[in-house]
N, C-alpha and C positions, 0 to 999 in steps of 0.2 A: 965282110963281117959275118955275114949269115954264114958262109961256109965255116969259119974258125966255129961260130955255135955250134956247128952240127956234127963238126971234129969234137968239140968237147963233150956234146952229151953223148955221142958213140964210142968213147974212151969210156966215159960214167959208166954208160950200160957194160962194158966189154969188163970193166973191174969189178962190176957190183953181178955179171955172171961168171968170172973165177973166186971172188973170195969167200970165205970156209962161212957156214954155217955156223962157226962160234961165234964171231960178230953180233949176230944177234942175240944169242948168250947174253954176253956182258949188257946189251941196251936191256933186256926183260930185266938184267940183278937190278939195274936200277930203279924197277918200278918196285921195291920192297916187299919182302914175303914172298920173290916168285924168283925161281929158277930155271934153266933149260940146260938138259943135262944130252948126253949121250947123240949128239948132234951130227948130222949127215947131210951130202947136197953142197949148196952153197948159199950163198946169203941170197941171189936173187930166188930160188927154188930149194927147200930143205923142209929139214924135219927134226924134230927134238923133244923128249921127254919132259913132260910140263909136271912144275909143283908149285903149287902155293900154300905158304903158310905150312910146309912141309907135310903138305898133303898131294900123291901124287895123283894125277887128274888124268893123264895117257898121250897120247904120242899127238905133237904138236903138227900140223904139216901147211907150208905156205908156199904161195907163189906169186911169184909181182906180176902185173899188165903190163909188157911194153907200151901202151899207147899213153897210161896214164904215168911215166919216166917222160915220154916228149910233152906233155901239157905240164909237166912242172908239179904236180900231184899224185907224188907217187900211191897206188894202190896197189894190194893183193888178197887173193880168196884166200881160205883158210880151213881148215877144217884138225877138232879136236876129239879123238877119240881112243875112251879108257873100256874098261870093263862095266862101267857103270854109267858113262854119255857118249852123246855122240852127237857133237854140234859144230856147223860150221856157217859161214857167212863170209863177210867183206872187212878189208877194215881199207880206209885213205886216211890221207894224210893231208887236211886244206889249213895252209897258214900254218896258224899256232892251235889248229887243232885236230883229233883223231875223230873220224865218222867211222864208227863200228856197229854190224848189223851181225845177226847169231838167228839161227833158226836150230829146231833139234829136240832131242830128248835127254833128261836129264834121268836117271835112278833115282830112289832116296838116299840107296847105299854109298850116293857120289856128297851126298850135305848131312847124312846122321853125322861124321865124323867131327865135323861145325858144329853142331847142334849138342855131342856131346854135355859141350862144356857148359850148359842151361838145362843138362838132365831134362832132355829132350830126345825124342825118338821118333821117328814116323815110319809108316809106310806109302807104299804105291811109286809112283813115277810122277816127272811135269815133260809137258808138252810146249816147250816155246817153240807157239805159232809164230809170234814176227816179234822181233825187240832192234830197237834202232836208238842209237844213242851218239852222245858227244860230250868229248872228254877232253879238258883244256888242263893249263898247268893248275887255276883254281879247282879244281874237281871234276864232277861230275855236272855237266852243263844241259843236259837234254834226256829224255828217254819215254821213248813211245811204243807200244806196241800190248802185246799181253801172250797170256796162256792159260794151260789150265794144270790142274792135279789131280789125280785120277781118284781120289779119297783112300780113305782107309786107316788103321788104325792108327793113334797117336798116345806115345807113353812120354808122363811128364812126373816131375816131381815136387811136390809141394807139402812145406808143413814137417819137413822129414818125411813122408810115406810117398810112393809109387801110386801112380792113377793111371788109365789105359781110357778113352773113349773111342768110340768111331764115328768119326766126321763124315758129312758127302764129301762127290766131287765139286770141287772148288775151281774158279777162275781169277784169273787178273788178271787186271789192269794197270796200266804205265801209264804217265803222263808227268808233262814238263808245267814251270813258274807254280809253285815251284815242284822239284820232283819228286815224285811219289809214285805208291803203289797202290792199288785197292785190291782185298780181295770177297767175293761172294761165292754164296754157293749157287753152283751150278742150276741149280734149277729154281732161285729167287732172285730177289734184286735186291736184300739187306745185306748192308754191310757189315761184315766181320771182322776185317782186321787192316791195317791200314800203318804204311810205312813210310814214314819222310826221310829225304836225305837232307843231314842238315852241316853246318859250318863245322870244319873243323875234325870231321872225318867219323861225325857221327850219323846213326840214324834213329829216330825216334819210331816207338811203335806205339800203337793205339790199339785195343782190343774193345768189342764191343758187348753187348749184351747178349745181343746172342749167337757170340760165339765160345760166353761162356755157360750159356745153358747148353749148350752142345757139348761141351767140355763134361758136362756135370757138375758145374759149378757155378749155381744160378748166382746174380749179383741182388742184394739185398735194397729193397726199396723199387718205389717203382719209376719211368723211364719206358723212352723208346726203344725199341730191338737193336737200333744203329745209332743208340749213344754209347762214344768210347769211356770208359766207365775205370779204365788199366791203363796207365798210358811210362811206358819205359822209355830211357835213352841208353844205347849202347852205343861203343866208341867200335866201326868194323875196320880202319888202316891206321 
């Protein structure tokens, strides 16, 4: 009996190292808003042009662990990189769920094109130090780690007219039950701005007080610096 298992996971590997890198194509269309185009390699080792949301991000590249093919949990590293990021990490595969870790740098020039559409604008670059997460068919189930964002200016628009401020460097923070963001500035410990992931494929944002006197846009009345004062739901899948 052990021998027929180990004929058949040696088949497994010996097909999933011939077949084509478009394979994984069609499993990415299904995660919505995301494609992998112009594809090379094979499915255990490749490479492919990544979009989401019809925003292209830069060249996809991955590789499976044979060791983690014999414990039954398949794993591979990964690394994604455009003109504007360059981030790579792990992702497995345990059970019924994805463990995904990212480390890297991001541009702004890689998230104004999202941000557009809130007539939003920044500058500077983020630095994710460590992000570690897990991702089940409910959502988004875990997420720890942080980074930071190197400041700089921010153009927004409110009321019909255009505003421009300059913010510090800021950091975040990750954390799980439930999962959220925080973020402060670099060199305090008040809270500015604060993002829950919530049911249903939304996330709620919290904005505090002072982070709209930063803004130039002091909140009226008085309050603590890290009372959310603005609080949004946007729907992001």
């Amino acid at each position: 009996m052990r021998t027929v298992a180990v004929g058949i996971l040696a088949f497994a590997l010996f097909c999933a190292a011939l077949a084509p890198a478009e394979l994984l194509a069609v499993l990415i269309e299904r995660l919505g808003g995301a494609s992998l185009t112009a594809t090379a390699g094979t499915l255990w080792s490749g490479s492919g042009a990544l979009r989401l949301q019809g925003l292209g991000l830069g060249r996809l590249h991955w590789s499976f662990e044979p060791v983690t093919l014999m414990q039954l949990a398949p794993g591979c590293t990964w690394r994604l990189a455009g003109d504007s990021l360059d981030l790579h990490g792990r992702m497995a595969f345990q059970g019924g769920a994805i463990e995904l870790s990212a480390r890297g740098t991001v541009a702004a020039a890689a998230v104004n094109p999202g941000l557009a559409a809130y007539d939003i604008r920044l500058d500077g670059g983020f630095d994710i130090e460590r992000l570690d997460a897990t991702v089940t068919a409910e959502g988004l189930e875990r997420l720890d780690g942080g980074g930071r964002w190197s400041g700089g200016a921010v153009s927004y628009a409110l009321g019909g007219q255009s505003h421009t401020a300059l913010l510090p460097p800021m950091r975040a923070e990750a954390q799980s039950a439930p999962v959220r963001a925080k973020a402060f500035a670099e060199a305090g410990s008040t809270l500015l701005m604060e993002a829950e992931i919530m049911d249903g494929g939304y996330v709620k944002i919290g904005i505090t007080r002072r982070l709209l006197q930063l803004l130039n846009r002091p909140w009226a009345g008085s309050g603590a610096d890290d009372e959310i004062v603005v609080s949004v739901e946007e729907a992001i899948f």
